[in-house]
C-alpha positions, 0 to 999 in steps of 0.5 A: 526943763521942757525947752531944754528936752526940746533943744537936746531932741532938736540937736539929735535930729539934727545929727541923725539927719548929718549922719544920713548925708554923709553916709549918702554922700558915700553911697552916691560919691558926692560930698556932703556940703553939696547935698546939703546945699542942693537940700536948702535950695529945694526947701526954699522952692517947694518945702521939700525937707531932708527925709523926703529928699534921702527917700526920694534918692535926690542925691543921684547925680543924674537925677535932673534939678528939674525932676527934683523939682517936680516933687510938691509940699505936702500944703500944695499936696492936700490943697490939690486934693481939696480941689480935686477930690472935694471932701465930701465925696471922699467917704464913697470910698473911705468905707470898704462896703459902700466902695465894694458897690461902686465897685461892682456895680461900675463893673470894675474887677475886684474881689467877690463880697462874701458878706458884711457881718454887724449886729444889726446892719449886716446882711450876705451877698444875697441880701439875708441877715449877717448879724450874729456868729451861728448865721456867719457859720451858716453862709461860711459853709458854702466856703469850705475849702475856700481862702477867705479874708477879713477886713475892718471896713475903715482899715489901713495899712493892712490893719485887721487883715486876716486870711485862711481856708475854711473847712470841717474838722468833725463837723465843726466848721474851722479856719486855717490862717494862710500864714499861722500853724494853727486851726481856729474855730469861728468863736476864735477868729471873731475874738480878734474882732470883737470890739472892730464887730460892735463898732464897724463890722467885718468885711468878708471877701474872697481871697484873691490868687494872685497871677504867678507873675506877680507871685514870684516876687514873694509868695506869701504875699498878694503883691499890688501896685499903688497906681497914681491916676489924675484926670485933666480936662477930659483926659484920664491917665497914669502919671505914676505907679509902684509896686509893692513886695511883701516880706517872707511870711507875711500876707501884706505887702504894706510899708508898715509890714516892712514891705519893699516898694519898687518903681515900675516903668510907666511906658514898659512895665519894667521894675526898678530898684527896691526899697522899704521905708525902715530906711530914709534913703532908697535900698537900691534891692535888685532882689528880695533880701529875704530870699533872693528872688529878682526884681529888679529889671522883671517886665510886669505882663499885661501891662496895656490891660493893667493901665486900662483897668487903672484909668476907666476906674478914675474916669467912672468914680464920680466928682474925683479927679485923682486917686491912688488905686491897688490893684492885684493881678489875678490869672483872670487879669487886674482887679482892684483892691482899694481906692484911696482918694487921699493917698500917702504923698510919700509915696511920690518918692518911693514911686520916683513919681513927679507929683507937679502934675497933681498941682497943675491939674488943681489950679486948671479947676 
């Protein structure tokens, strides 16, 4: 019985992934056996399968062998990374708090710490104690009329994240969710967390307002770019980079939120065609499909300022050699949200980013 619900889940697999080809093969005007025969030749060489061939767009007919071949295993993906990124320094970023220090104390652009709230362990921005509700009422006082967020402190994914303007209603001190109709007290706000509290604790951080260029895409949302850095020898640089759009409503931009990513031109800054991974194969949105603002073709200001921020954050991050960053721009300039050391190689097709150089790089080491 357990080998035949194998054999009957295998064989639905196999036709879902068929159906998917030959409705690609219409949306690219190739045939079918042309796909599938381009498919197995690229399996063979890197152990690229199917679904990472359909999201990466491999069936474009412009789109070069060489390019296709660009893209790396997920084995050759994380064994660069044991190189490039040893293990045991991965935790310096793993943890929100000790990577909000590195951070600041690097002088890298990022949100203002509010405070780290743990029963025990918690402490405010000025070093006094965070552990309890009434003393996190106390310090959110000096907030009010101020967009705060929250964040689990080992959170993905926009996992835990919570956002909302603080003030007073008679006295007593409340918060306003950025993207819910009601008012909540404080006891509610940390009811959501209570177990995350005992456990982890809770980041408290500034919100960040977002720069009107990047706004644009979609309001309601702080709309980042996933920037690919890697470091050679001496030298620091961008071999990729996307920028990902939240939908109507929602305050993250992340794929698990139905967010649309979209690759952006590393020489000009300009957005490509979007798509969200609720889909294995590429939307091709030239525009928001939720309310119709542009994207395709919009050129992202401050883009030099944008690179700059990205390298000297890889070239200041100590025995890392390679990281995926978020970074927000902000009327201020570019700020970096999150360093992630061990970032989601899928992303490599969403980004149309060549992901060979990361590879390369290890086997120089």
């Amino acid at each position: 019985m357990y080998m035949s619900s194998i054999k009957v889940t295998g064989f639905k697999k196999l036709q879902r992934t068929l159906a998917l080809i030959k409705l690609e093969s219409q949306r690219k005007k190739r045939s079918s056996a042309a796909i599938i025969v381009e498919m197995i030749r690229l399996y063979l060489k890197n152990s690229i399968g199917p679904n990472y061939y359909l999201q990466a767009g491999m069936a474009e007919k412009n789109m070069s062998w060489d390019y296709k071949c660009s893209h790396i295993s997920d084995k050759d993906y994380h064994a660069a990374l044991d190189k490039l990124n040893p293990r045991p320094y991965r935790k310096i970023t793993q943890h929100k708090l000790s990577e909000k220090s590195f951070l600041q104390f690097s002088h890298i652009p990022c949100a203002k710490l509010i405070g780290f709230l743990e029963p025990v362990k918690g402490f405010d921005v000025d070093g006094n104690h965070l552990t309890n509700e009434q003393q996190l009422i106390d310090l959110l006082g000096n907030y009010i009329n101020e967009a705060i967020c929250i964040k689990i402190p080992e959170g993905y994914g926009g996992k835990g994240f919570f956002a909302g303007t603080v003030f007073l209603d008679n006295d007593t001190l409340k918060i306003k969710a950025l993207n819910e109709e009601k008012s909540l007290t404080i006891s509610q706000v940390l009811d959501r967390y209570r177990t995350v509290i005992a456990t982890e604790g809770l980041l408290f951080e500034s919100f960040i307002e977002q720069h009107p260029s990047f706004a644009q895409f979609n309001q309601s949302s702080v709309n980042t770019l996933r920037i690919w850095v890697l470091q050679t020898a001496d030298k620091v640089e961008v071999i990729g980079t996307y920028i990902r759009i939240g939908r109507a409503g929602k305050l993250t931009d992340n794929a698990g939120s139905g967010g649309i990513m979209c690759p952006v031109n590393l020489m000009t800054g300009v957005v490509d065609k979007g798509l969200t991974t609720s889909v294995p194969f590429r939307d091709d949105f030239e525009k928001h499909p939720d309310h119709q603002a542009q994207i395709y073709g919009v050129k992202l200001p401050f883009w030099d300022d944008i690179l700059s921020c990205a390298t000297e954050t890889l070239r200041k991050l100590p025995y890392t050699k390679f990281v995926g960053l978020d970074l927000a721009m902000t009327t201020e300039g570019p700020l970096i949200i999150e360093v992630n050391v061990c970032p989601d190689k899928n992303g490599a097709a969403s980004g149309m980013i060549s992901s060979s150089p990361i590879k390369n790089a290890a086997n120089l080491l």
